[in-house]
N, C-alpha and C positions, 0 to 999 in steps of 0.2 A: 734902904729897902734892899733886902738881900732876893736876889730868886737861883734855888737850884734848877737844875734842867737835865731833861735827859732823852735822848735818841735813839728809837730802836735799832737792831741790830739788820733789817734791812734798809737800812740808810746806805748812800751810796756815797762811800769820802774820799773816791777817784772821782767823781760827777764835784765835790767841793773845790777841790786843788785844783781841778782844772778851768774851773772860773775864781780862781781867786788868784790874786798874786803874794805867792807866797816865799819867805826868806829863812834861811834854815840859820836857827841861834842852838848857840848851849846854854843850858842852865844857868851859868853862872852871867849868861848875856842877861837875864830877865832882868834886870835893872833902869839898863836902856832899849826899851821898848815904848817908850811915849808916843812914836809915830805910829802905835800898831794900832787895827781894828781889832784883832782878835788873840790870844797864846793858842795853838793848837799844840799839847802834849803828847808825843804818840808813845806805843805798849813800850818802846825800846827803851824809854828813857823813865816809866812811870814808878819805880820801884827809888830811882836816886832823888825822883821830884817829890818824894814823898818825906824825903829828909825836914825833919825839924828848921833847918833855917831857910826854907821857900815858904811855911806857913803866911807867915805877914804879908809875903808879897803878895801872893793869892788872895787873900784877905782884903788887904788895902788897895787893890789892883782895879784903875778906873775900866779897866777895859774884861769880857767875858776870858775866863782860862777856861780850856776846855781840854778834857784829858781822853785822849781816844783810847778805843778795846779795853777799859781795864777789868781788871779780872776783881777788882775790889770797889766796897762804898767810894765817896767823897769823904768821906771822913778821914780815909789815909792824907791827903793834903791839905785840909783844911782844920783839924784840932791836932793842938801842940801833943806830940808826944804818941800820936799816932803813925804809923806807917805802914808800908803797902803790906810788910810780913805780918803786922797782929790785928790789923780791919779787917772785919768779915767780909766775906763775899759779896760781890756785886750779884745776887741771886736772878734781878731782872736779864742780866746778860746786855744791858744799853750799851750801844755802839760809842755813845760819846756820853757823857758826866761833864757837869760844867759847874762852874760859880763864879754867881757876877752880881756885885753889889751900887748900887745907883749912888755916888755919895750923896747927893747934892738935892737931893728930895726932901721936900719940909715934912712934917709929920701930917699938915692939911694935904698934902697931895697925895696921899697913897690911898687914894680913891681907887675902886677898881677900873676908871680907863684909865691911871697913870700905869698900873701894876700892868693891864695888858699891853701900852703902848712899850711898856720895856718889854714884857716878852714878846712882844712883834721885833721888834733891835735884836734882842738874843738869837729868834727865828730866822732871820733876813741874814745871819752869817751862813745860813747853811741852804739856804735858797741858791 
């Protein structure tokens, strides 16, 4: 069960950082992130996250990525061979873009309270 997501642009993500504890990685840390709740990507880094070899992690990744202020779709990180230069614009202007895939969901569960009970998980990072 895959759910995109997305936050408007008056979201407040000093009001996030500061109830959350968070640990600053490089890209190439995404690997070891098993302890995480959440990847928060921000604008500085979102054009290198978009490289073809973070696809799969993003993809495969038990836990929500979430890529702040980008100026482009989700499609720059999540379909091979896409990136931040040739995705169209983020025309909504969403504060945060995310993608987060449930593995572990049978095909009888994605009833719609499974599907809101994950976008309540998704929600509850940015509460």
């Amino acid at each position: 069960m895959k759910i995109l997501f997305t936050f408007s642009t008056s979201f407040q993500y000093d009001n996030i950082i500061k109830r959350c504890y968070t640990k600053k990685i490089t890209l190439q840390d995404l690997n070891n992130t098993n302890s995480f709740d959440a990847i928060l990507i921000t604008k500085n880094y979102l054009q290198e996250a978009s490289d073809n070899q973070y696809t799969q992690f993003y993809l495969n990744s038990s836990i929500p990525i979430v890529f702040v202020q980008s100026d482009k779709a989700i499609s720059a990180f999540i379909i091979p061979n896409h990136t931040y230069e040739n995705t169209f614009e983020n025309h909504a202007k969403d504060y945060f873009i995310g993608y987060y895939i449930k593995k572990d969901v049978k095909n009888s569960d994605k009833s719609e309270s499974t599907i809101k009970l994950l976008q309540n998980k998704v929600t509850l990072l940015f509460k």
